[in-house]
N, C-alpha and C positions, 0 to 999 in steps of 0.2 A: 646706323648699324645695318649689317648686312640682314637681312629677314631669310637668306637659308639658315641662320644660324639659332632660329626660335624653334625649328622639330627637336634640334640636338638638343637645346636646352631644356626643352617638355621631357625628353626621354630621359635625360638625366634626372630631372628633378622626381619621375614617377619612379626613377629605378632608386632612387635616397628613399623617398616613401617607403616604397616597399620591404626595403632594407630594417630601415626602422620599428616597421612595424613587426617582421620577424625575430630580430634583438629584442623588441619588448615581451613577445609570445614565449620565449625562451627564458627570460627571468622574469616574468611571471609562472611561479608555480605554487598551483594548489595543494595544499596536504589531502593525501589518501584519508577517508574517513572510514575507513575498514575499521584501523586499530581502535578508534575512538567506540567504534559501534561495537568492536567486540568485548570491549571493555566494560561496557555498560549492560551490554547482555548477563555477562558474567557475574557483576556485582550484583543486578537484581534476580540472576540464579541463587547466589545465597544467598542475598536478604531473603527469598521465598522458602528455601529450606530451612535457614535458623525460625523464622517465626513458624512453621510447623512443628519443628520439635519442641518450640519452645513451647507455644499452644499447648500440647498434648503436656506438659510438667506442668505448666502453670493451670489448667483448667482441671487440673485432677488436687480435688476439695478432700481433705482426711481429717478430723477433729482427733484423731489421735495418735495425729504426724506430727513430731516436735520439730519448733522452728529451726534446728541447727539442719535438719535432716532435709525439711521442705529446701531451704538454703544452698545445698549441697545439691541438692536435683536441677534447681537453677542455676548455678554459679556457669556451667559450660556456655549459659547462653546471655549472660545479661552481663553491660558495664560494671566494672567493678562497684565507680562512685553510687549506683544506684539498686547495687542487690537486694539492699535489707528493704528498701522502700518496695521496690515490685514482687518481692518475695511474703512480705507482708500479711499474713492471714488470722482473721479472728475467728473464735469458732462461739457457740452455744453451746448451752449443755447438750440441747435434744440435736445439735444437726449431724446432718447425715451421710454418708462418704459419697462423695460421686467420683466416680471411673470415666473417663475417656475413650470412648468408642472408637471416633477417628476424627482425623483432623483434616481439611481438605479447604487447599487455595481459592480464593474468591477474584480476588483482583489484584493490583498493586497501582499506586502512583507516586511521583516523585518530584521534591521541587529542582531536578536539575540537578544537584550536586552529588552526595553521596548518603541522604538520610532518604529513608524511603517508608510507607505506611505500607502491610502489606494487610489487606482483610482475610482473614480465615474463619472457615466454617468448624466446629467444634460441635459434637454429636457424643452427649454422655448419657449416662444414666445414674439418677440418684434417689432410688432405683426405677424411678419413673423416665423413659426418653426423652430427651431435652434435646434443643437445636439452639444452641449460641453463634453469634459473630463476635468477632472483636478487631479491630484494628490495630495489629502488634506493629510499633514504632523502631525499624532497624536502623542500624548505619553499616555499611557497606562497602570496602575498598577493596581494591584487589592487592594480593600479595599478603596485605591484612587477615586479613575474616570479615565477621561480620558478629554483631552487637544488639541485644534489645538495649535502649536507652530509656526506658520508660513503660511505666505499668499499661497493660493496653487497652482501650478505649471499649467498652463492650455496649453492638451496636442492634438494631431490630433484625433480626433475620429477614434477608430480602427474600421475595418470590423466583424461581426458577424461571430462565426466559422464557417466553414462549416461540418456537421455532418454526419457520414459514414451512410450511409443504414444498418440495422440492420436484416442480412438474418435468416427466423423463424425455418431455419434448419430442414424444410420441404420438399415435394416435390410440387411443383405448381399441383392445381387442371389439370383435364382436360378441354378442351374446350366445349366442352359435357355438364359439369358438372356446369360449369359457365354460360352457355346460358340459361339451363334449372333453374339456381337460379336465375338470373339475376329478370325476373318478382316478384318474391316473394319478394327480397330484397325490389323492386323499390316499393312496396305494402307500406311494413313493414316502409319503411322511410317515404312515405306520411302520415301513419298512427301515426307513430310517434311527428311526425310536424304538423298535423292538428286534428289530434286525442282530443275530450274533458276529456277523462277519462280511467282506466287502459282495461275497456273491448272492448275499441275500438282496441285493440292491440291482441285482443284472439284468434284470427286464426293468427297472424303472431310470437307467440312466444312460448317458452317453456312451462313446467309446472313449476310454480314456479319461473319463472321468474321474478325480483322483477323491472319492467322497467316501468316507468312512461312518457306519453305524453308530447310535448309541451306546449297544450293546445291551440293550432293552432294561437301559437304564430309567426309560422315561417309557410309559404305555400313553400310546395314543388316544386319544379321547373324541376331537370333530372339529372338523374345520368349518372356522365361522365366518372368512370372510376370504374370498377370492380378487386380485384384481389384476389384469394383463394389459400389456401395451403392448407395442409395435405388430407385425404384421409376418414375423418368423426370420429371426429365432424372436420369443419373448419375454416380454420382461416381466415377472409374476410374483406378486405380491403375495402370500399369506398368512392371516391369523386364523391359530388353531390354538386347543386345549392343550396339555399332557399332563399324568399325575408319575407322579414320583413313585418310583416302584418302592422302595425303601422304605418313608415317612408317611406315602396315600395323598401329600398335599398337590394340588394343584395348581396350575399356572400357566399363561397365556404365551405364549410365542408367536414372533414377526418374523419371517424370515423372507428374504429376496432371494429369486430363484432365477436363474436362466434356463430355458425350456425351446425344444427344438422339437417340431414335428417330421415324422418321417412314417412314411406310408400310413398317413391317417392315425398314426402313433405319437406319441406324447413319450418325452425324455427329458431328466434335469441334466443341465452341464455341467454346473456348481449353485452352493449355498452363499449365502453374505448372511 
């Protein structure tokens, strides 16, 4: 055989390869998993509202609610086959009505298909404050609704996380720097909380500022703790008293502040 005739045949056989492999890239195609994920979003959006409202019907306890009525309170949210079972209430002579404060989502998990556990926190009083959990057992489709299937699971109330501190990746002010704001801030806050209107705030804030008074709905009382970062503008942290002009009660606020010096002067820009 001729040996000019083995490039032609290299380049043939790479240009079939390549061919190939393009014709395969082209039917192979992946399903978009957008629809799937929005789908599922969806359903455990209801299942999280049904077991909310259902919570707040079923954790409110009445010894002189009759069963057709408890019944009727549930029936919008529970399978049919299983109404009377999770609707279910025995009472005593001596017990006592408990009401439902509120109801407020805890978690949800799911085995994958379309029944889902959702945990809700339940906050009544009968007439003492009580903090329940319970695990309300839904099912969930879309186009459907969504369904309690079963009475729900009632669990230890868990502890609140506990949240890491969040460092502003700054450097702390000086001490200098904080003693000489410290007055202006403690200015700007009373002015804030007792203040009737935006120009009562005009010596303690920016230009442009878009920060609105109390309307001395709240009386200042002292700022107990200060704390600044970066090196101007900064970032200032604090907790102060107020009392309630209204009621006399009192109560702590946090607030973050952004603060800018200008000729030896102290200014907020905005509240968080």
């Amino acid at each position: 055989m001729d040996m000019r005739w083995f490039p032609k045949l290299l380049l043939w056989a790479m240009l079939i390869v390549s061919c190939l492999g393009a014709v395969s890239t082209l039917l192979r195609t992946e399903a978009d998993p957008t629809p799937v994920i929005l789908k599922r979003t969806m359903e455990q959006q209801m299942a999280i509202h049904t077991a909310l409202s259902f919570a707040r019907e079923w954790m409110r306890w009445d010894g002189e609610e009759l069963p057709e009525a408890r019944i009727q309170r549930l029936k919008p949210y529970v399978n049919p086959d299983a109404l009377v079972r999770v609707a279910a209430l025995q009472s005593e002579q001596k017990t006592k009505r408990q009401e439902v404060i509120a109801a407020e989502f805890v978690s949800s998990s799911s085995n994958g298909g379309s029944r889902y556990a959702i945990r809700v926190r339940v906050i009544a009083a009968n007439p003492e404050r009580v903090v329940w959990e319970v695990d309300v057992p839904v099912w969930a489709q879309t186009g459907k609704g969504a369904t309690v299937t079963a009475p729900p699971l009632i669990r230890s109330p868990q502890e609140p996380p506990a949240v890491p501190e969040t460092a502003s990746g700054e450097p702390a002010a000086s001490a200098d720097v904080k003693q000489r704001m410290r007055p202006a801030i403690e200015s700007f806050l009373k002015a804030m909380c007792e203040g009737r209107d935006t120009e009562s705030l005009f010596n303690y804030v920016t230009t442009g500022a878009k920060l609105k008074p109390l309307e001395g709905r709240l009386r200042f009382l002292t700022l107990e703790r200060l704390e600044a970062a970066g090196v101007g503008p900064y970032k200032v942290t604090v907790t102060f008293s107020v009392q309630d002009a209204a009621t006399g009660f009192r109560v702590t606020q946090v607030w973050k502040l952004a603060v800018t010096e200008e000729n030896q002067k102290f200014f907020v820009g905005s509240v968080e």
